[in-house]
C-alpha positions in Angstrom: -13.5 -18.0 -5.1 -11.8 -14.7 -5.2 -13.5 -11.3 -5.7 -12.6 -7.7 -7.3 -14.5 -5.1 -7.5 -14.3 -1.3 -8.0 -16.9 0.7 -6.8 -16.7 4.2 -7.1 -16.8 6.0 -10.4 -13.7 7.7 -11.1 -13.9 10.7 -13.0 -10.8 13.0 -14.3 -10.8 17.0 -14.3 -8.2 18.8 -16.1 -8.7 21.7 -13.6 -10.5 21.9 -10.0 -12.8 24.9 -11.8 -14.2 22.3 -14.2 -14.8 20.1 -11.2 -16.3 22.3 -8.8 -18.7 23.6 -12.0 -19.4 20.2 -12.7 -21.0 19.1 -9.1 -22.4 22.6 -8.8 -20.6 22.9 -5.5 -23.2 24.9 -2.7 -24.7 25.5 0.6 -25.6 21.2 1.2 -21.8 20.6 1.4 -19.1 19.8 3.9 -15.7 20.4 2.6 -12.6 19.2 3.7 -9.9 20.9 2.6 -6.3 22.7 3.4 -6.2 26.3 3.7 -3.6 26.3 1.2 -5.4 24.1 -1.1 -8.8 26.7 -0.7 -7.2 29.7 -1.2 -5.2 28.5 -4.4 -7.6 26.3 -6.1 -11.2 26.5 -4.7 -12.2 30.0 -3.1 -14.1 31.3 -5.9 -15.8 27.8 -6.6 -17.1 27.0 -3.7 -20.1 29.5 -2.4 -22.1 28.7 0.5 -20.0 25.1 1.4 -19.6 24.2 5.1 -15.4 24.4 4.7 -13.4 22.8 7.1 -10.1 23.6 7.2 -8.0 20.5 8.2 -4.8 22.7 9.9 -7.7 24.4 12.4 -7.7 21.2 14.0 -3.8 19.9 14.6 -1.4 19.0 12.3 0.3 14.9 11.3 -1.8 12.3 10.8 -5.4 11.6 11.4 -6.9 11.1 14.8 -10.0 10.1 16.7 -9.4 12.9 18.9 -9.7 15.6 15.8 -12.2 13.8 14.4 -14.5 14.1 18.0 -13.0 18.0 17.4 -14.8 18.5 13.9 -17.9 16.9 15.1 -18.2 18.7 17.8 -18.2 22.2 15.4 -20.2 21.0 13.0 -22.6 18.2 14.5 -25.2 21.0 14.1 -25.1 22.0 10.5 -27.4 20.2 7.9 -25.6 18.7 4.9 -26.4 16.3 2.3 -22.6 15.6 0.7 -19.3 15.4 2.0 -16.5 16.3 -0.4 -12.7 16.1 1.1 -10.3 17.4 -1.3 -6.7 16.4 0.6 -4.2 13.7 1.1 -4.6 10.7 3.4 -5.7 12.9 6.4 -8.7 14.7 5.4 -9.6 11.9 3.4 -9.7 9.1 6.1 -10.9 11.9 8.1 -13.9 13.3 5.7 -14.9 9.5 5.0 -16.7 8.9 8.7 -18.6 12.5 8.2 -20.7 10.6 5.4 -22.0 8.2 8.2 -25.1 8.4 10.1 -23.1 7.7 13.2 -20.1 8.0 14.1 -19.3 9.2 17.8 -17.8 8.2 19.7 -15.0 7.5 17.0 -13.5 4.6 19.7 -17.5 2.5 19.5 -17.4 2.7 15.5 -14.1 1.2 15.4 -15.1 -1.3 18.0 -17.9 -2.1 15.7 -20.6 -0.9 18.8 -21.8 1.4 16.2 -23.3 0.3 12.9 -21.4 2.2 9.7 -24.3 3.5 7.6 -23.8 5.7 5.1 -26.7 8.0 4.7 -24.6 11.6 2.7 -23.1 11.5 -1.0 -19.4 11.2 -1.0 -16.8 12.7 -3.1 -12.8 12.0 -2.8 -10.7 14.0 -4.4 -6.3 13.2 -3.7 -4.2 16.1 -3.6 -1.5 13.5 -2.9 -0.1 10.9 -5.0 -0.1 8.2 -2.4 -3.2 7.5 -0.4 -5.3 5.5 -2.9 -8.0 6.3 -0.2 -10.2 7.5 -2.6 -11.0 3.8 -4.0 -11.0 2.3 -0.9 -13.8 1.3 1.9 -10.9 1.9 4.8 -10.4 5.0 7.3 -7.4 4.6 9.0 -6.9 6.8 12.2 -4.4 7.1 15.1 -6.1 6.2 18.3 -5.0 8.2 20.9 -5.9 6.6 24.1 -4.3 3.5 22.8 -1.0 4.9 21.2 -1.8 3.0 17.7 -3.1 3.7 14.5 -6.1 0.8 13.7 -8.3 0.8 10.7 -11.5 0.5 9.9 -12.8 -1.4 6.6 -16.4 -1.4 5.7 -18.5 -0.7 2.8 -20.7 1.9 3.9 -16.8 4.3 3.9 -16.7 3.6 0.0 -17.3 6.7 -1.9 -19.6 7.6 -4.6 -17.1 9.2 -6.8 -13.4 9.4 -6.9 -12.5 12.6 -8.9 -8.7 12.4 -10.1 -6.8 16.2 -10.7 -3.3 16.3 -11.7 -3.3 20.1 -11.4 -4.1 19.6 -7.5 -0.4 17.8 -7.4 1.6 20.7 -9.0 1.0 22.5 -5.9 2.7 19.6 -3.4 6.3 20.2 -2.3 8.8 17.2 -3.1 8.8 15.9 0.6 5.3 15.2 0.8 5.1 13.7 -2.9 8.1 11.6 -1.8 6.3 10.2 1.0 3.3 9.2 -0.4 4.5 8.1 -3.6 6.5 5.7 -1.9 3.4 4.9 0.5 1.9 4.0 -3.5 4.6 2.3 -4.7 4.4 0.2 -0.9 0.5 -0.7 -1.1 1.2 -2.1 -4.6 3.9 -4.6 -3.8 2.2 -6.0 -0.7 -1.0 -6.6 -2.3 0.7 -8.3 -5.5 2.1 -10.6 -2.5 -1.2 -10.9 -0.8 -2.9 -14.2 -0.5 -6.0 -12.1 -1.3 -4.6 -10.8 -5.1 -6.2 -12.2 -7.5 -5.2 -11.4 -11.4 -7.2 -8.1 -11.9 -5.7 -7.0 -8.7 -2.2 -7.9 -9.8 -2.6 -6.5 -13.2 -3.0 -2.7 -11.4 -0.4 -3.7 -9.2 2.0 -4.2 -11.5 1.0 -0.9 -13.2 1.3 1.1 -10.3 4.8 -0.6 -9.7 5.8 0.4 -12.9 4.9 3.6 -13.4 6.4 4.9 -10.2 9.7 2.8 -10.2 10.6 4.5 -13.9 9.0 8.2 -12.3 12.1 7.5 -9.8 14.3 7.1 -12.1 13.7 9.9 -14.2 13.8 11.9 -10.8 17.1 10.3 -10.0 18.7 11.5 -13.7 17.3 14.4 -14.0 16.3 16.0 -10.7 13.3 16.7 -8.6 11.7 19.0 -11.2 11.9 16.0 -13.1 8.7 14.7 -11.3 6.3 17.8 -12.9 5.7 16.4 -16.6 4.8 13.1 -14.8 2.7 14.3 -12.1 -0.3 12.8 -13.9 1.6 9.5 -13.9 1.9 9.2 -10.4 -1.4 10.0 -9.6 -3.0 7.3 -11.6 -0.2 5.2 -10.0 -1.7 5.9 -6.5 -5.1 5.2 -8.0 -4.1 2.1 -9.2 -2.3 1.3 -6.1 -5.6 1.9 -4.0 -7.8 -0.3 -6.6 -5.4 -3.1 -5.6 -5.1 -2.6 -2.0 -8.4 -2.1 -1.6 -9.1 -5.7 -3.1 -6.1 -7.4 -2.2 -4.7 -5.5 1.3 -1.7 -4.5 3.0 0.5 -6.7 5.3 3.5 -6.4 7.7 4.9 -3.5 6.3 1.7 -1.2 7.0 1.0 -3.5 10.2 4.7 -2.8 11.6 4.8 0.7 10.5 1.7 1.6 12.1 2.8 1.6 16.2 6.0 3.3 14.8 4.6 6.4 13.1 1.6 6.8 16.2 4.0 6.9 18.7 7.0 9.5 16.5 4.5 10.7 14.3 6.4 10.2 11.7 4.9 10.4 8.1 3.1 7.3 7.2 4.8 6.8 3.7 8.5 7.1 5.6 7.5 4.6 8.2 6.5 2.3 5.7 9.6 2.7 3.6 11.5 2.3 6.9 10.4 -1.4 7.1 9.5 -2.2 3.6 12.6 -4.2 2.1 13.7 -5.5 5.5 10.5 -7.6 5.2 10.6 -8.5 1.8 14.0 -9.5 2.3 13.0 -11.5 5.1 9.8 -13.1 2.4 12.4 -14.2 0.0 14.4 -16.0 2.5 11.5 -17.7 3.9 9.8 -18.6 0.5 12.0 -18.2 -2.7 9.5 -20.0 -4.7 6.4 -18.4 -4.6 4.6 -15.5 -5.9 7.8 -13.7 -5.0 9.3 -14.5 -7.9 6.8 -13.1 -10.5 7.7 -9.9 -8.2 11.1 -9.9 -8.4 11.6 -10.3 -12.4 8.9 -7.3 -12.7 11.0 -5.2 -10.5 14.3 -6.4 -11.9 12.9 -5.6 -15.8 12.4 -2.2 -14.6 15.4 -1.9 -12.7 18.1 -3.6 -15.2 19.2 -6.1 -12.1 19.7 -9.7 -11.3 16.1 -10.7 -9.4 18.2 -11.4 -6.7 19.8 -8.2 -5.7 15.9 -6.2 -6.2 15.5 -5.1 -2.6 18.7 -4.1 -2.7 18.5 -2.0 -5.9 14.7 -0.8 -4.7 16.4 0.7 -1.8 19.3 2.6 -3.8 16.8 4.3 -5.9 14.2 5.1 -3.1 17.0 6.3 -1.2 17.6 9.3 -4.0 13.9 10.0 -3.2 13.5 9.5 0.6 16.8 8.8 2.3 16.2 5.8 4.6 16.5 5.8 8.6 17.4 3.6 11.2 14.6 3.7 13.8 16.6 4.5 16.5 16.9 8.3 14.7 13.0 8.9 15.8 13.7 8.0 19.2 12.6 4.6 19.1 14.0 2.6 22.0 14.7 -1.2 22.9 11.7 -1.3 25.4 10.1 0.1 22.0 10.8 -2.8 20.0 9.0 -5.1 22.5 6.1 -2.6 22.4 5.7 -2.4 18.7 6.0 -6.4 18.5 3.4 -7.0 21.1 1.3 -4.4 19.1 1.6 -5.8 15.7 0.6 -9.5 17.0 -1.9 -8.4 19.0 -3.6 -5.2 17.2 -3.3 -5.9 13.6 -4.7 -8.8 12.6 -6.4 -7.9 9.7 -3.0 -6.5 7.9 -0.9 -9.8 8.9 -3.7 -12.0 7.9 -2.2 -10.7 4.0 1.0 -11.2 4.6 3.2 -13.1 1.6 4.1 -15.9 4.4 3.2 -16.2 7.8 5.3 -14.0 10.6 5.7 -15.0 14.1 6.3 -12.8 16.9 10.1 -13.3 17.1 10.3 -13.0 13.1 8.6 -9.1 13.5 10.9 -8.4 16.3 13.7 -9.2 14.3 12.9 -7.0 11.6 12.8 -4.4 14.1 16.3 -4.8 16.0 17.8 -5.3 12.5 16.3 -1.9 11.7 17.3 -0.3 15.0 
C-alpha cells in the first residue's frame, strides 16, 4: 500500500495586504521575514508581531547554529503562531519555532527530543523553489558536523500554506534561477522514487512541465520573460513540494548536500551541479523502468529524441544557471572521498528513494566525473 496525502490548506492572496488582513496579523505572532521583504510588503500590516529579521542572524543557508541564535533572543517572548514569510531559509528555519521543544537543535535531529507541535503555523514562499511550505521536513546545515541533515516529522507540517505571486516580483533572476531549478529537481526525483505513487506523479509531471516551457520562454525571450509567469512557477514549486513531500528526494539532494555545507554554495546550484550526471548514470543502469515514462515527458516538452533528454535538460538549464565543475568551488580530491563517505553514511533517508540502488564507488564516480 502506498499513501498521499496533503495536509495543509493552501490558500492564494493576490496581494500580501489581503493576506495579512485576512489572518489579522498582531501582538501573538513571530515573524520570519527579510528586511527587504518587511519593508516593501509588510510594514504597515503587521502591528505588534515579534519580527525576526532573517539577515540579523548570518547570511546562506540555514543552520543549527542560527537557529540556537534566534532562540536564544526570543526564548522569552509569549507567542501563539509562527508565520515565516521567505524562501527555504526562514522557512526550514521558522518551522522548529512552532515546536514545544526544540534546543538543543543537535537532540531534536537526533530524535532525543520529541517534535510536538503546540503554535499555529503559517508558510508563506517568497521563492519559487522550496516547496517547504507543503512539506513535514526542516532541513539545516549542521555545523559541528560540516553536513546539511534533515529532519522529517509530522508535528513540522504547517497549518496553512499561503501562496503570493506578488511576493516573487520582488526576487532578482539569480535567486529565482536557483530555486526554480531546486523545483524543477524535487519533481524529477520523486517521479523516479520508489515511493511515487500516481497522485504524486501526476503533480510531478505538472511541475516538470510548467517550469521546463517557463525556461524556454526565458531562453527566447529573455529574463524579463519570467514576470508574466511568475504565478506559474510558484504553483510549480508547490506542486513540486506536494510530490516530494510524498514521494522524496534521492541522490541528487543526498550528494549535493556535503557539497553546498562545506562551499556554501546555493542549494538549487548544488543540485543542478549533480542532477543529470545521475540521471544519466539511472538510464545506464536501468533503461527499462520508470525512466522511460520520464524521458518521453521531458522529450514532448523539449522536441528531442528520449534519448538525448539529459543532454537537452542541461542546454536549456544552462541559459538559466550556467553549470560548474566542482572543482570551481574549491572542492578537492581528498573532497570527493569526504562527500562519498558522507552520502553512504549520513543520508540514508534520501538514497533509500533513489530510481536504482547506488553503491559507494557508483556516488564517487559521479563526483570525479563532475570534478
Amino acid at each position: 500500500m502506498k499513501q498521499f496525502r496533503i495536509v495543509p490548506s493552501i490558500l492564494e492572496f493576490n496581494t500580501c495586504e489581503e493576506f495579512a488582513s485576512s489572518f489579522e496579523i498582531g501582538k501573538n505572532d513571530l515573524i520570519f521575514i527579510s528586511e527587504r521583504t518587511y519593508n516593501k510588503f509588510f510594514k504597515d500590516c503587521t502591528t505588534d508581531a515579534t519580527i525576526i529579521f532573517r539577515g540579523s542572524y548570518g547570511s546562506g543557508e540555514p543552520t543549527d547554529e542560527m537557529a540556537e541564535a534566534i532562540y536564544q533572543d526570543i526564548k522569552d517572548i509569549p507567542y501563539t503562531r509562527v508565520i515565516a514569510i521567505g524562501g527555504g531559509t526562514i522557512i526550514d528555519t521558522a518551522k522548529l519555532f512552532a515546536l514545544k521543544t526544540f534546543s538543543p537543535v543537535l537532540d531534536l535531529f537526533d530524535k532525543k527530543i520529541e517534535a510536538i507541535q503546540d503554535k499555529e503555523l503559517l508558510l508563506v514562499p517568497t521563492t519559487c523553489g522550496t516547496g517547504s511550505e507543503v512539506t513535514n521536513i526542516s532541513i539545516l546545515e549542521l555545523v559541528s558536523r560540516n553536513t546539511k541533515l534533515g529532519l522529517a516529522v509530522d508535528a513540522l507540517y504547517p497549518s496553512h500554506a499561503v501562496l503570493i505571486p506578488q511576493l516573487l516580483e520582488d526576487l532578482p533572476f539569480e535567486f529565482f534561477a536557483t530555486s526554480s531549478i531546486d523545483a524543477l529537481i524535487h519533481a524529477v526525483e520523486s517521479f523516479l522514487s520508489p515511493k511515487a505513487t500516481t497522485f504524486s506523479q501526476m503533480y510531478s509531471r505538472e511541475a516538470i512541465k510548467m517550469i521546463l516551457t517557463g525556461y524556454q520562454e526565458i531562453a527566447k525571450n529573455g529574463k524579463t520573460a519570467r514576470f508574466p509567469i511568475l504565478k506559474e512557477f510558484m504553483l510549480a514549486s508547490t506542486y513540486a513540494g506536494i510530490a516530494f513531500g510524498n514521494a522524496g528526494t534521492g541522490a541528487v539532494h543526498a550528494m549535493s548536500y556535503p557539497l553546498g555545507a562545506k562551499y556554501h554554495v546555493p542549494h538549487g546550484e548544488s543540485n543542478y551541479a549533480l542532477f543529470t550526471e545521475v540521471f544519466k548514470l539511472y538510464q545506464k543502469l536501468d533503461p527499462n523502468g520508470n525512466i522511460q515514462a520520464l524521458n518521453e515527458l521531458v522529450s514532448s516538452i523539449l522536441i528531442c529524441n528520449s534519448s538525448d533528454v539529459y543532454e537537452e535538460i542541461e542546454k536549456l538549464l544552462d541559459v538559466i544557471l550556467p553549470k560548474k565543475p566542482l572543482h570551481s568551488y574549491g572542492t578537492t580530491l581528498e573532497d570527493l572521498d569526504n562527500f562519498t563517505e558522507n552520502v553512504m553514511t549520513k543520508q540514508g533517508r534520501l538514497m533509500a528513494n533513489n530510481y536504482t540502488v547506488l553503491d559507494k564507488d557508483m556516488v564517487y564516480g559521479i563526483y570525479s566525473r563532475l570534478f
